[in-house]
N, C-alpha and C positions, 0 to 999 in steps of 0.2 A: 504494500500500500504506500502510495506517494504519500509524505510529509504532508506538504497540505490537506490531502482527505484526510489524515489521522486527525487535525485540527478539525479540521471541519466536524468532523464523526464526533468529535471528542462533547458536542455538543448534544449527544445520544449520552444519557447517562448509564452509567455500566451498573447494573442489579444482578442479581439471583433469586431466584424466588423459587424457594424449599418448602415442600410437606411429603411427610412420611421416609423419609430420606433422602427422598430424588429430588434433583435439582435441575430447575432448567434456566441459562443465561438469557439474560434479555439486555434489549437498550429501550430507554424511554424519553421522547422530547416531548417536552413542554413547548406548549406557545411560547413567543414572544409576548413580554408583559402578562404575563402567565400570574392569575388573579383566582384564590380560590372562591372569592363570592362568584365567581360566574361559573356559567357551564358549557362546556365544550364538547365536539365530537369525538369519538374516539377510530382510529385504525388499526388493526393488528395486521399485520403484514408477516406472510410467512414467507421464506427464502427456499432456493432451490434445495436440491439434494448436492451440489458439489460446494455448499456453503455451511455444509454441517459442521460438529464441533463444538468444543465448550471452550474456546480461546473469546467468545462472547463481542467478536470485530467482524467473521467473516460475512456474519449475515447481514451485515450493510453494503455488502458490495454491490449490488445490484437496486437500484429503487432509492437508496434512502438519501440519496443525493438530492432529488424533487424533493425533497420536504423541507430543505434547510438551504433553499433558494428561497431569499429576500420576496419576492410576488406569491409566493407559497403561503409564506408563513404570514404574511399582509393581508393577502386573500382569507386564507383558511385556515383561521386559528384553531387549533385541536391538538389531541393526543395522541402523538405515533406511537405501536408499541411496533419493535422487532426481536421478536425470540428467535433459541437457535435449538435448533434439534442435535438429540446428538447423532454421534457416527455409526452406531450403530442402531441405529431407529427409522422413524420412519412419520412424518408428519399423517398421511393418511391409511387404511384399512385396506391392503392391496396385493395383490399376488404377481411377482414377475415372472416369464421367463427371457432368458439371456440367448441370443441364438449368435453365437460365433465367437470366436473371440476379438477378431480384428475389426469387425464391422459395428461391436455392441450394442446393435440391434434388440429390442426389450419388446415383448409381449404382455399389455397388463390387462390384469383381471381383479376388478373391483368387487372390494365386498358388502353387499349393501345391508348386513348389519353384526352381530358380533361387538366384541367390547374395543373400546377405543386403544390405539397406541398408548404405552406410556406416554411421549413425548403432547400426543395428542389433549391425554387427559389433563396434562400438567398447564399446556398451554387453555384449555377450557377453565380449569382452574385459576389462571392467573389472571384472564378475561374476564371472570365473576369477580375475584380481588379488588380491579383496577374499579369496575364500575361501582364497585360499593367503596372504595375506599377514597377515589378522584373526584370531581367534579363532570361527572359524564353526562351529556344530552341522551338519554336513554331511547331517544327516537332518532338519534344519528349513531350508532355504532355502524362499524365498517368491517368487513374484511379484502383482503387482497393478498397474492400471493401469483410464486410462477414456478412453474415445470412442477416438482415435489410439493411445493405451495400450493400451487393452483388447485391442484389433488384436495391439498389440505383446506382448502378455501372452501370446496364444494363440502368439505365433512364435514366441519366446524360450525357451517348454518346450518346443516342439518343435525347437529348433534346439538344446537343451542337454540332451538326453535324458537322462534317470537324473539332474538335478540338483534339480529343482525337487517338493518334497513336494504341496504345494500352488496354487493360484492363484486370483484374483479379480479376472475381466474383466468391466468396469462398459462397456455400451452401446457394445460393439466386436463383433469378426466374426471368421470364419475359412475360409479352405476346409472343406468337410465333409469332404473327402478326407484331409484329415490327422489325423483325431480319431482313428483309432488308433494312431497316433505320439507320441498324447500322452494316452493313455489309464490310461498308469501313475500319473499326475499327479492328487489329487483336486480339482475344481472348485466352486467356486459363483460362479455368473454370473447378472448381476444386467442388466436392462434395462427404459426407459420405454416403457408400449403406445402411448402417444402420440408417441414420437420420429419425427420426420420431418427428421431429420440422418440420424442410421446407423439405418434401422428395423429394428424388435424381430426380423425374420425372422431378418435374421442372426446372432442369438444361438440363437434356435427351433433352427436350423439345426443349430448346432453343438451346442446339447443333445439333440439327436436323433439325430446322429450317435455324440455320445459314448454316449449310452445301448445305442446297438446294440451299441456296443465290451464292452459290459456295467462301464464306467468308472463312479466314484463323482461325482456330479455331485446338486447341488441347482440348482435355477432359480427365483430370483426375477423376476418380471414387476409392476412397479408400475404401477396400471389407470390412473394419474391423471398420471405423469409424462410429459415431454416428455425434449428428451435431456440433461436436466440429472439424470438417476436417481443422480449419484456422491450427490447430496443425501440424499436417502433410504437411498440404499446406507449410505451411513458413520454414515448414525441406524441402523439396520438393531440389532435387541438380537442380542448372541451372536458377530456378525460377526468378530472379534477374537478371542473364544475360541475360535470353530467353525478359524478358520485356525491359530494359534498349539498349538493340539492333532493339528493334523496332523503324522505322521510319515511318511520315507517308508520304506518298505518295512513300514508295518502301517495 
């Protein structure tokens, strides 16, 4: 990490947040002018799989940059969380197979119910924390996340049902079978045509699904990306206000 992003990040405050003896790292910003008589939005943002770890830095690599740009933080005063999973975990409920060795081609199989990840439950956990413990718009909570995340986006609202107003799952997947479980939730979901890590299907999938639920759902499909789309995603115009104007129950 360049010097400068360490600065910059360094404005992500470094926590742990322990129960029963697991622990999972997280960072948390504060608005600017950050005022407990008010109330703010909250964001959880989960990070990919090659961001895992408890060094509690690498899960800013991706995303947390947008938030701690001066028109961000102007715009959209709120509470980012980013937790990190560990290395041996797994943000969502999921079955690979690996076909090759050189190509790392992955086949997944979602499981649409059974008990949650550790990492999962820790991070649901620390979400129930944050909103009883911060000042949270309980009608703006968010989530967002990519590849591993995005996974983890789609389980999150459904395993936290009525919490989450919105969500933004960048190049992740879900059982079809749960999209009316988390139907109440508005999405945009975003994925590369060219991804051969988690292919575009299983995004297709889950906007198909939700549609039938007659759910509010937008679907971006960038014709030129691979499974690097959070790229594009977080260029994306609007992405920010489109989420930050969602409320839940309108």
């Amino acid at each position: 990490m360049l010097k400068s992003q360490a600065q910059d990040f360094s404005m992500y405050e470094k926590n742990w947040f322990i129960q029963s003896g697991d622990t999972l790292p997280y960072r948390i910003l504060l608005p600017a002018q950050y005022d407990t008589a008010k109330k703010y939005p909250l964001l959880v943002f989960l990070h990919g799989r090659g961001e895992s770890g408890t060094d509690n830095e690498k899960q800013l690599v991706h995303g947390a940059r947008m938030f701690i740009a001066d028109s961000f933080r102007t715009n959209y005063p709120a509470i980012i969380v980013f937790p990190q999973c560990g290395a041996n975990s797994y943000w969502s409920n999921v079955q690979m197979i690996a076909k090759g060795i050189k190509t790392g081609k992955r086949d997944f199989f979602f499981i649409p119910d059974g008990h949650p990840t550790a990492y999962m439950q820790l991070v649901i956990n620390l979400t129930k924390h944050i909103i009883s413990h911060y000042p949270i718009k309980k009608t703006q909570v968010y989530a967002m996340g990519l590849s591993m995340g995005g996974m983890g986006t789609f389980e999150i609202v459904r395993r936290m049902p009525g919490v989450f107003a919105a969500a933004i799952p960048i190049c992740g997947g879900a059982s079809s079978e749960t999209a009316a479980s988390v139907a109440k939730t508005k999405w945009w979901i975003f994925h590369g045509a060219k991804d051969d890590v988690v292919l575009p299907q299983y995004s297709v999938n889950m906007v198909e699904a939700l549609q039938k639920t007659k759910a509010t759902v937008k679907f971006t499909l960038f014709p030129d990306a691979n499974h690097n789309s959070w790229d594009p995603a977080f260029a994306t115009s609007g992405i920010m206000q489109w989420l930050f104007s969602q409320k839940k129950g309108k």
